[in-house]
C-alpha positions in Angstrom: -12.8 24.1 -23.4 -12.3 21.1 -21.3 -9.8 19.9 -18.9 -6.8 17.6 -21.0 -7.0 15.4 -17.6 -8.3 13.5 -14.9 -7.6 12.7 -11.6 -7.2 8.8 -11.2 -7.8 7.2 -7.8 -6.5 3.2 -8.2 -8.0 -0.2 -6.7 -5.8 -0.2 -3.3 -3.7 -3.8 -4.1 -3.4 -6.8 -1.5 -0.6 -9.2 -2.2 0.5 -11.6 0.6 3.5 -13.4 0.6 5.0 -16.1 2.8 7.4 -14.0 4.4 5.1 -11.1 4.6 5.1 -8.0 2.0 7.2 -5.2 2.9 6.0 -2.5 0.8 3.7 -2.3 -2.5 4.8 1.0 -4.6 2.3 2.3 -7.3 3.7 4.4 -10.2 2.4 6.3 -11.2 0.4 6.2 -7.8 -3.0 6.9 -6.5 -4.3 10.4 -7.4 -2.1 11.6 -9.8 -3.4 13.7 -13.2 -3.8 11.8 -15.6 -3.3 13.1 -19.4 -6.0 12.1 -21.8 -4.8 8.9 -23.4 -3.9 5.5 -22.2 -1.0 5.8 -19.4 0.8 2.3 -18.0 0.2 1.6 -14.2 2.3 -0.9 -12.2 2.8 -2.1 -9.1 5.6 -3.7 -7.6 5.0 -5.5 -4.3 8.5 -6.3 -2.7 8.9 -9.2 0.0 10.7 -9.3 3.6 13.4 -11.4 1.8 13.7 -8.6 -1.3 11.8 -10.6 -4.0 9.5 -8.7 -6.3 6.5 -9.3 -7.9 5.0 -7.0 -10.5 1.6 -5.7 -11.7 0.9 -3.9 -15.4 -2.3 -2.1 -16.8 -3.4 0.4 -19.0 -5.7 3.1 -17.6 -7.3 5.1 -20.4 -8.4 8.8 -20.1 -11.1 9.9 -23.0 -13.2 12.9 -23.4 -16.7 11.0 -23.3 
């Protein structure tokens, strides 16, 4: 019987900003097990003033 999930390694993100990006936060992030199914992936990318800016997909784990 096969493993019920993978390990998923994400596209690194590169935002820029005006005032500079403070930090970019993946959840879940980089490297984490995956079940098998579609799990949401978003990244929020937070300015040097506080402003955020967000990022949404779907990452989907089959058996094929």
């Amino acid at each position: 019987m096969g493993k019920n999930y993978s390990t998923v390694t994400l596209p690194s993100s590169s935002p820029t900003d005006n005032v500079g990006v403070a930090s970019v936060v993946s959840t879940p992030a980089s490297g984490t097990q995956f079940n098998m199914g579609t799990t949401t992936v978003t990244y929020v990318a937070t300015d040097h003033s506080g402003n955020t800016a967000n990022c949404t997909f779907n990452v989907t784990v089959s058996s094929e």
